[in-house]
RODO-2510 file (C-alpha; in nm, 4 decimals, decimal comma):
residues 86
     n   res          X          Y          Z
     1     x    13,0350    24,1038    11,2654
     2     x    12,9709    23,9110    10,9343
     3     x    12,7043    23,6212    10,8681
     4     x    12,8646    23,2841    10,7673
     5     x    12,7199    23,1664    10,4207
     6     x    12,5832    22,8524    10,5806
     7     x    12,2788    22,8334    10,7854
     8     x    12,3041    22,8356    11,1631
     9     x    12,1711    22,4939    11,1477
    10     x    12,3792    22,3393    10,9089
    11     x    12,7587    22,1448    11,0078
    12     x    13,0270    22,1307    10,8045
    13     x    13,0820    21,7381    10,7371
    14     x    13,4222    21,5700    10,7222
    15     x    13,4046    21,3323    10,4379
    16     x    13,6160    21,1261    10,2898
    17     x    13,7387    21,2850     9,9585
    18     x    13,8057    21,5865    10,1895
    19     x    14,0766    21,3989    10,3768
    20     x    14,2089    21,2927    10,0823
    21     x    14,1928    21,6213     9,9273
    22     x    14,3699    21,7643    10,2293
    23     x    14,6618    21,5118    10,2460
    24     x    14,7214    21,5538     9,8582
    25     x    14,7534    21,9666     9,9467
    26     x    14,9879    21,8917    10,2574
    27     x    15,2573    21,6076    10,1157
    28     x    15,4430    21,8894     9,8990
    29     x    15,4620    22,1274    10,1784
    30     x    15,5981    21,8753    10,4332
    31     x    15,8259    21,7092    10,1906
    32     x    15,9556    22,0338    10,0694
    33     x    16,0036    22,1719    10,4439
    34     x    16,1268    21,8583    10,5914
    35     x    16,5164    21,9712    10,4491
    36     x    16,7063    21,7037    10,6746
    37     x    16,5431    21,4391    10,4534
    38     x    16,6975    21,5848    10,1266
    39     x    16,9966    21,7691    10,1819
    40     x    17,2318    21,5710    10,0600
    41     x    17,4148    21,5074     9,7478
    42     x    17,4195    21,1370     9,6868
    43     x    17,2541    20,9552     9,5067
    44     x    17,3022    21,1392     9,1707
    45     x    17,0793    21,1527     8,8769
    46     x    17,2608    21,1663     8,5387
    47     x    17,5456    21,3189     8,7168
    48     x    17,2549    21,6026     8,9236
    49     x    17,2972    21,5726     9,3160
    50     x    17,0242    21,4719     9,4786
    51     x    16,8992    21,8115     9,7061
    52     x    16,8494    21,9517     9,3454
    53     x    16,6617    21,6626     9,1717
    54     x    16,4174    21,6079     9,4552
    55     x    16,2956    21,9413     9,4578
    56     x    16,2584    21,9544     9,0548
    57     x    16,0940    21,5624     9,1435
    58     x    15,8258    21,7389     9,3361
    59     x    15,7189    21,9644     9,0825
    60     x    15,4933    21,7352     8,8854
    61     x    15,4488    21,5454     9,1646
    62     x    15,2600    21,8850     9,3112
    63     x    15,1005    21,9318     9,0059
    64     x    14,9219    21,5385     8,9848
    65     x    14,8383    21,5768     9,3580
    66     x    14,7430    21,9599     9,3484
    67     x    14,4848    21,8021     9,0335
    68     x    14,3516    21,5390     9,2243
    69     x    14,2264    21,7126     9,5193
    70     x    14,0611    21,9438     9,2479
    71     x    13,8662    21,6496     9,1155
    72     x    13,7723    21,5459     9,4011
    73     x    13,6700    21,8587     9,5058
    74     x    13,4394    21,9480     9,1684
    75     x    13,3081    21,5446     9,2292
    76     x    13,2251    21,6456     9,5696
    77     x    13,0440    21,9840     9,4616
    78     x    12,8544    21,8281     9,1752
    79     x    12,7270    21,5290     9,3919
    80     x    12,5735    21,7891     9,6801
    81     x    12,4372    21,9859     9,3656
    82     x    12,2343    21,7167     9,1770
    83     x    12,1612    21,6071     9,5923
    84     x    12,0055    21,9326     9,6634
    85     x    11,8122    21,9759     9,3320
    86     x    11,6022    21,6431     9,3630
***
């Protein structure tokens, strides 16, 4: 049986950015696996149906969310970090 890295004591705490951090990692996956909402070929975009421009759509739209929760994640660290040290 392993040891958690956390004390027996301590709780993990839901904060804030972590909700946030969790629904920017989630939107992609449910927008990509939700196909009813996409597969369809109208409207076009510069003459590309639409199943095929949403899905390129979410790329950087992954990318900015995928970046966010990372920031918020390294803000999060670095605040329990300078907490701990004082």
């Amino acid at each position: 049986m392993t040891q958690s890295a956390e004390s027996p004591g301590r709780r993990q705490v839901v904060t804030p950015s972590r909700v946030v951090t969790g629904i920017c990692l989630i939107v992609p996956f449910v927008a990509m696996l939700w196909v009813s909402s996409y597969a369809r070929v109208e409207p076009r975009f510069i003459g590309i149906p639409f199943f095929y421009w949403y899905q390129m759509a979410w790329v950087p739209i992954s990318t900015v969310l995928t970046m966010i929760a990372y920031k918020l994640v390294q803000r999060e660290l670095r605040a329990r970090k300078g907490g701990a040290a004082q």
